[in-house]
NUDO-327753 format. One record per residue: x, y, z of N, C-alpha, C in turn; residue in one letter. Coordinates in steps of 0.05 Angstrom, whole numbers, plus 5000, padded with zeros to 4 digits. Example, Ala and Ser with C-alpha at 12.3 -4.5 7.8 and 13.67 -1.06 7.14 Angstrom:
REM NUDO-327753
526448865156524649105156526449345156A;525749555142527349795143525850015157S;
END
This chain:
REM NUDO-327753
501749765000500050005000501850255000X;500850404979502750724973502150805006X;505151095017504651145040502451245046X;502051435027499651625032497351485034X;496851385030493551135031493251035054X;496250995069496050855095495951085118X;497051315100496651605129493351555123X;491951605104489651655092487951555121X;487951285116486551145143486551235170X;488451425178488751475201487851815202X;488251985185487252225184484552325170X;483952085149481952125134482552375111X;480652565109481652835088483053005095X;483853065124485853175134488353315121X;488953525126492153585113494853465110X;495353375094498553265092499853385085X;502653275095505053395069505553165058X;505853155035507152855016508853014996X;510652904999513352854978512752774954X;514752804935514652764911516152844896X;516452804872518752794845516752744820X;518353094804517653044775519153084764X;519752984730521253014720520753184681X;522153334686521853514658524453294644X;522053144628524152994601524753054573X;527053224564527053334534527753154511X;526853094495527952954472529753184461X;530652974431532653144421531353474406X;529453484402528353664385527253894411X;528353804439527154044460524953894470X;523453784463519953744471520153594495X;518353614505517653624541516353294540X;516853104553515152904547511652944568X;509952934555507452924584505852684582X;504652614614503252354610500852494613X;498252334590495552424614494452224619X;493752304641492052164663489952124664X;488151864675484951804665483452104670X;483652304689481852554696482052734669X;483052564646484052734626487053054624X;486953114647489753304647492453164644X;494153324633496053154628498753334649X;500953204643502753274667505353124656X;507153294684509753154687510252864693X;510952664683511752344700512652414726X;510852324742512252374768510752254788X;510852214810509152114834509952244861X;509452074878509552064911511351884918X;512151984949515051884950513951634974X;515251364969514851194989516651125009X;515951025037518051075060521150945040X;522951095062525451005045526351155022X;525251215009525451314985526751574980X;529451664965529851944960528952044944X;528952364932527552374914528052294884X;530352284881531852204855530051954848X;530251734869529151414879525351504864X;524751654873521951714870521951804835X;522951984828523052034800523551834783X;526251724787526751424765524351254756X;522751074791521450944794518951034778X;517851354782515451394769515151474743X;517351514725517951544707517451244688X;518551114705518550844685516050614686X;514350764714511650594706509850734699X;510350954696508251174685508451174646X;511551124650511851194617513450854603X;514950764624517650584601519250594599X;520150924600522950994599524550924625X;527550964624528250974637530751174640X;530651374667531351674668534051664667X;536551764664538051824668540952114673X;541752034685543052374694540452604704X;539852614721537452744735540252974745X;538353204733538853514749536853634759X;537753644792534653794802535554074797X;533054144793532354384784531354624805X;529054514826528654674848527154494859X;526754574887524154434904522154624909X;519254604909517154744913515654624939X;515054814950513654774977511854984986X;510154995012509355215023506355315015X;505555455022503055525014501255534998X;502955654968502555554941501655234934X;502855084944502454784942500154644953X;498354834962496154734973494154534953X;493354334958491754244948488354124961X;486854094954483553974960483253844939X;483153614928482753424909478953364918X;478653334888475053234885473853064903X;475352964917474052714931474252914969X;475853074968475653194998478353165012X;479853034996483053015003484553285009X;485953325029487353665024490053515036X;491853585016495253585025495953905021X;498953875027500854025020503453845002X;503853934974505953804968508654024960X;511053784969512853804973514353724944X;514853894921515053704894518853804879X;520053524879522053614869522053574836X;523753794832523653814801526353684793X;525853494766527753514762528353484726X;530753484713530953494691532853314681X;532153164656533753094644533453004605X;535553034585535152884570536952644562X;536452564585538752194576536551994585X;535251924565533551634568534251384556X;532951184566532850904550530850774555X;529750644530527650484530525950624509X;523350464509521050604482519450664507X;517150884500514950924515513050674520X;512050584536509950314538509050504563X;506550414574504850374588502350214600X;502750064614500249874625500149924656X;498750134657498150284687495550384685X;493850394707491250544702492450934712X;494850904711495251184724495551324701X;495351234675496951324644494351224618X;493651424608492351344587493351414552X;495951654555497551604543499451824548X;502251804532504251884536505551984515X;505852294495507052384482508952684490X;511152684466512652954478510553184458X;511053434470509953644467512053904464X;511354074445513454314438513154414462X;514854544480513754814499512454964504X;512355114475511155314469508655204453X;507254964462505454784450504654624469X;503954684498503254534520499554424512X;498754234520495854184520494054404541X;491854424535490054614548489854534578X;489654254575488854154603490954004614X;492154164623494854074644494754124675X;496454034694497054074715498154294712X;496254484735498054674729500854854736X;501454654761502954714777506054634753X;505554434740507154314715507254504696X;505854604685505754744674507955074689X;507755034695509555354717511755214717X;512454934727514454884724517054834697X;514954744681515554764660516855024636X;513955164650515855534635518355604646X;517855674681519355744696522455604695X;523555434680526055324678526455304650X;524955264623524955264595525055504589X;523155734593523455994590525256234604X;527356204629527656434637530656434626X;
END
């Protein structure tokens, strides 16, 4: 059982902090890889961090069952935290996340997916993001491609 499912039980909707790792993946042509997700928004490969786990550990891992690939040479980029990070999810869930960024373009592998967390997985120009993104990904995304 992921950690957070098992705080879940004991706090119910309550506030958390949960950890996490995303990763901005560029192919050769620049493009950002994004997964989307059954709620239809699409996003950075990334997840929540499980006990033990650093964040690098958390990025690799969610990268490659989200997408196939597999990451290599990770440069973090920044960590986001704090107030901004607030979340209330549809169901009544409220965290705070804790999300490390990170970057790279050294992969291996083809894209595959057989996860219900992934309904598919293409790269995207920058300056060509989908409408319906995360948007916190999306900031992350300008905020290190653009400045």
């Amino acid at each position: 059982m992921e950690y957070y499912k098992y705080l879940r039980q004991y706090v119910g909707t309550k506030p958390l902090i949960l950890p996490g790792s995303v990763v901005i993946i560029l192919n050769n042509q620049g493009e950002v890889l994004l997964q989307k997700r059954p709620e239809g928004r699409w996003g950075l490969p990334g997840g929540l961090m499980n006990l033990g786990e650093s964040f690098e550990q958390v990025a690799i891992r969610e990268v490659f069952e989200e997408t196939g690939i597999q990451v290599e040479s990770l440069r973090l980029l920044a960590v986001f935290s704090g107030e901004d990070t607030y979340v209330k999810s549809p169901n009544g869930d409220e965290f705070y996340s804790i999300t490390a960024v990170f970057i790279t373009d050294q992969t291996k592998g083809e894209i595959q997916f057989e996860t219900p967390e992934t309904v598919d997985v293409r790269y995207f120009k920058s300056n060509e993001l989908p409408e319906q993104m995360v948007g916190s990904h999306r900031r992350f995304i300008y905020q290190f491609l653009f400045e």
